[in-house]
Every structure is written in C-alpha cells, then in structure tokens.
C-alpha positions as CSV (number, residue, x, y, z in Angstrom):
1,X,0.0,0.0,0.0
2,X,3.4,2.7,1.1
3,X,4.5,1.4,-2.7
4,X,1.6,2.6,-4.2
5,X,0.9,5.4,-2.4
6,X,4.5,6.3,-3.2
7,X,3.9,5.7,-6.8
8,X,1.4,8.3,-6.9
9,X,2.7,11.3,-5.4
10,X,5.9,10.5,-8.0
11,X,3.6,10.6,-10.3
12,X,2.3,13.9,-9.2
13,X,5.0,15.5,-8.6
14,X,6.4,14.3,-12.8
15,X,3.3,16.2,-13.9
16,X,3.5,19.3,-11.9
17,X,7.0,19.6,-12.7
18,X,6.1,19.0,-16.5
19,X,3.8,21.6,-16.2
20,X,5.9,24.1,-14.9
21,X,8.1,23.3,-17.5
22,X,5.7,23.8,-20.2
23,X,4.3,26.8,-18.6
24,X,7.9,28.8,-18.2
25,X,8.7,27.6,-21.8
26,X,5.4,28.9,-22.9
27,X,6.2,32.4,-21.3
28,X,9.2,32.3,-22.3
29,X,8.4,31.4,-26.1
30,X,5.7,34.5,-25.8
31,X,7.3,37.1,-24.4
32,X,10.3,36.4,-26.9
33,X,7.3,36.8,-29.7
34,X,5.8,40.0,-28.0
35,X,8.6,41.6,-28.6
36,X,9.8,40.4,-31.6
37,X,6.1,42.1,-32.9
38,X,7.2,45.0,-30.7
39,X,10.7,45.9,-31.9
40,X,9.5,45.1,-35.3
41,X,6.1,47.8,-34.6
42,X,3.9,45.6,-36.6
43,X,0.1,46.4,-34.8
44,X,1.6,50.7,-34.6
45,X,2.7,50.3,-38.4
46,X,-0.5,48.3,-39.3
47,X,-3.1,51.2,-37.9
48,X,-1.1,54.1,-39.2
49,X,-0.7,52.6,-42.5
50,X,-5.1,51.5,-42.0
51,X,-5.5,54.8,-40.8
52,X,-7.5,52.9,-38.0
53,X,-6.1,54.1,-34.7
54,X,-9.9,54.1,-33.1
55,X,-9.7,50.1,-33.2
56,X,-5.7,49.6,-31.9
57,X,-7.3,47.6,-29.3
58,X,-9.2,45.0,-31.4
59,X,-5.9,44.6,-32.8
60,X,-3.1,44.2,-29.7
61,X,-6.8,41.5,-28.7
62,X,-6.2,39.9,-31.9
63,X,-2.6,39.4,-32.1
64,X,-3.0,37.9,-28.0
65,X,-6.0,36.2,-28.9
66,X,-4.5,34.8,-31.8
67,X,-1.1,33.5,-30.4
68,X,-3.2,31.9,-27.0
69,X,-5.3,30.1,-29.6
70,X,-2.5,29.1,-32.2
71,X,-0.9,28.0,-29.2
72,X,-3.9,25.7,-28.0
73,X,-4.5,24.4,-31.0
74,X,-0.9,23.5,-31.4
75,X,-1.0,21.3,-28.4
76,X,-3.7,18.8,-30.0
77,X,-4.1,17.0,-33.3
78,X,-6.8,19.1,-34.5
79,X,-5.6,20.4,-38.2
80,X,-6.0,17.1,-39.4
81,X,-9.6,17.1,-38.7
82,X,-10.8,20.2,-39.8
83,X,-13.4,20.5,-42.7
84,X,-12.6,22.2,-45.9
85,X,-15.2,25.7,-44.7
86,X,-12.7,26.1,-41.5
87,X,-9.4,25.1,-43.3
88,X,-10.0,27.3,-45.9
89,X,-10.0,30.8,-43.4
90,X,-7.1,29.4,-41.1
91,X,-5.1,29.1,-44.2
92,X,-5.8,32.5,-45.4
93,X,-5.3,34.2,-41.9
94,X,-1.8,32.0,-41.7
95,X,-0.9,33.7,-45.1
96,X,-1.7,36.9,-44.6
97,X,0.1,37.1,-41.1
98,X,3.5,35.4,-42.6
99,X,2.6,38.0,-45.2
100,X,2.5,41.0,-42.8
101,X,5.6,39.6,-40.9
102,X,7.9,38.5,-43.6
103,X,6.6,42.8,-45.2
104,X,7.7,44.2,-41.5
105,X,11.2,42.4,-41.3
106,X,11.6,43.5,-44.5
107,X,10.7,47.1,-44.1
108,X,13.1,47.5,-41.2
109,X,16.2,46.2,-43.0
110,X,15.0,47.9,-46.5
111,X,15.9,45.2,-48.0
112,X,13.4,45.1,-50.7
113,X,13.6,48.9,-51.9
114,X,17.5,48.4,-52.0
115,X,17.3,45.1,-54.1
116,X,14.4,46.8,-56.8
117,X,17.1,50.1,-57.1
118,X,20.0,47.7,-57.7
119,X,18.1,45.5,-60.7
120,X,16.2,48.1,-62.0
121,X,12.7,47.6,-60.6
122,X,12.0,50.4,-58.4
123,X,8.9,51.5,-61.0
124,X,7.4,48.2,-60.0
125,X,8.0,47.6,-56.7
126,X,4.5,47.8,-55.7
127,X,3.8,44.9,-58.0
128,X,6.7,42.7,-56.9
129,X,5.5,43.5,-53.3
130,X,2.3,42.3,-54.0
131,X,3.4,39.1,-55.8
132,X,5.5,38.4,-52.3
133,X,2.2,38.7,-50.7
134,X,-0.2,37.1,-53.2
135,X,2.7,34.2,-53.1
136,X,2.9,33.9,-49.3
137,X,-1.3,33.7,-49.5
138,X,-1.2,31.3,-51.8
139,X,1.4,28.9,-50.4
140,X,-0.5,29.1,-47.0
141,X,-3.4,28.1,-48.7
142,X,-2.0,25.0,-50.7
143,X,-0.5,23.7,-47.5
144,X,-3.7,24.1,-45.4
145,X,-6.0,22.6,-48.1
146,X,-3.4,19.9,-49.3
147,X,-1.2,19.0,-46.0
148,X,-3.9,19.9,-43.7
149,X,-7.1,18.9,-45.2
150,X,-6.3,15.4,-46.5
C-alpha cells in the first residue's frame, strides 16, 4: 500500500514539474514573440498605415487572442480534422500574417527597396510586393488545403 501510495505522489510531482516546465517555456516562447512584434512595430505600423487608430485595441486583442489560440490548437491533433469551410479561413489568416511579418522584417532592413534600385525595378515595386504577398497567400493556402485537409 506505502509502494503505491508512493507511486502516486511520484507521479504527481512528474506532472507538476512538466507543467511548470511547459508553462515557463510557454512564457518564455511568448514574451520572446511579444517583442519580436514590438521591436518590429507591426500592430503601430498596421493602424497608421489602415489609418485605424480608433480600433488599436481590437488589434493588440487579436494578435494575443490569436497566439493563445494558435498555441492551444498547437497542443492537440486538430488540423487534421478540420473541414474544408474552416481550413480554408485558417489558411488564409496564416498567409496573410506570414505576409505581414515577412513585409515588416523587410521594411526595417530595406531590404526590398534596396534590391528593386539595384536591378532596376523600383517602377514596379508595388507589383513585386504584391506578388511576395499574393505568393505567401497562396502557399498558405495550398498547404492548409493539401497537408492539412487530407
């Protein structure tokens, strides 16, 4: 009876610690990401360039809402799962936001303004920018309707 009793709190004291575990590497995994979007000033850039600074709450809510879910969902095996009318929108959403981020990190180190100078394409730099994004939109896409879906 000791043995078992024994066995228990062993086993209690494995889960708490793996929880603690998980829960400092989750803080520490978000905080690194909270200011990643902060030194990068993705949600300050987003509602100047949206001229929408009445709704800068809905979108710090989004971005925390978004990574708390993203995170939850992460845990599980739920993208497999998922019919085509929900796969479709988490696909989009996952383009458009590796859109936006891959158009931030790249507006801080000018890198694409630079490049279109050097080979001749600053006339069209609002199409190549929008054939980065379109391109990031659609690759999200495929994966979430081909990996994803089936």
């Amino acid at each position: 009876m000791k043995t078992r009793r024994a066995l228990n709190i062993l086993t209690i004291v494995k889960e708490m610690f793996a929880a603690f575990c998980g829960l400092g590497g989750g803080l520490v995994a978000g905080c690194g990401y909270v200011a990643f979007l902060t030194v990068l000033g993705i949600v300050p850039r987003l509602v100047q360039l949206s001229k929408t600074a009445k709704f800068i709450q809905y979108y710090e809510w989004a971005v925390v809402l978004g990574v708390l879910s993203g995170t939850w969902w992460g845990l599980g095996d739920a993208g497999g799962r998922l019919p085509l009318f929900v796969a479709a929108p988490a696909g989009l959403f996952c383009g458009v936001f590796v859109g936006m981020l891959a158009a931030a990190l790249t507006e801080v180190i000018n890198v694409i303004p630079i490049f279109s100078k050097r080979i001749g394409m600053d006339r069209r730099l609002i199409s190549a920018l929008m054939a980065i994004v379109i391109g990031k939109v659609a690759g999200s896409l495929f994966q979430w309707l081909y990996f994803v879906y089936h």
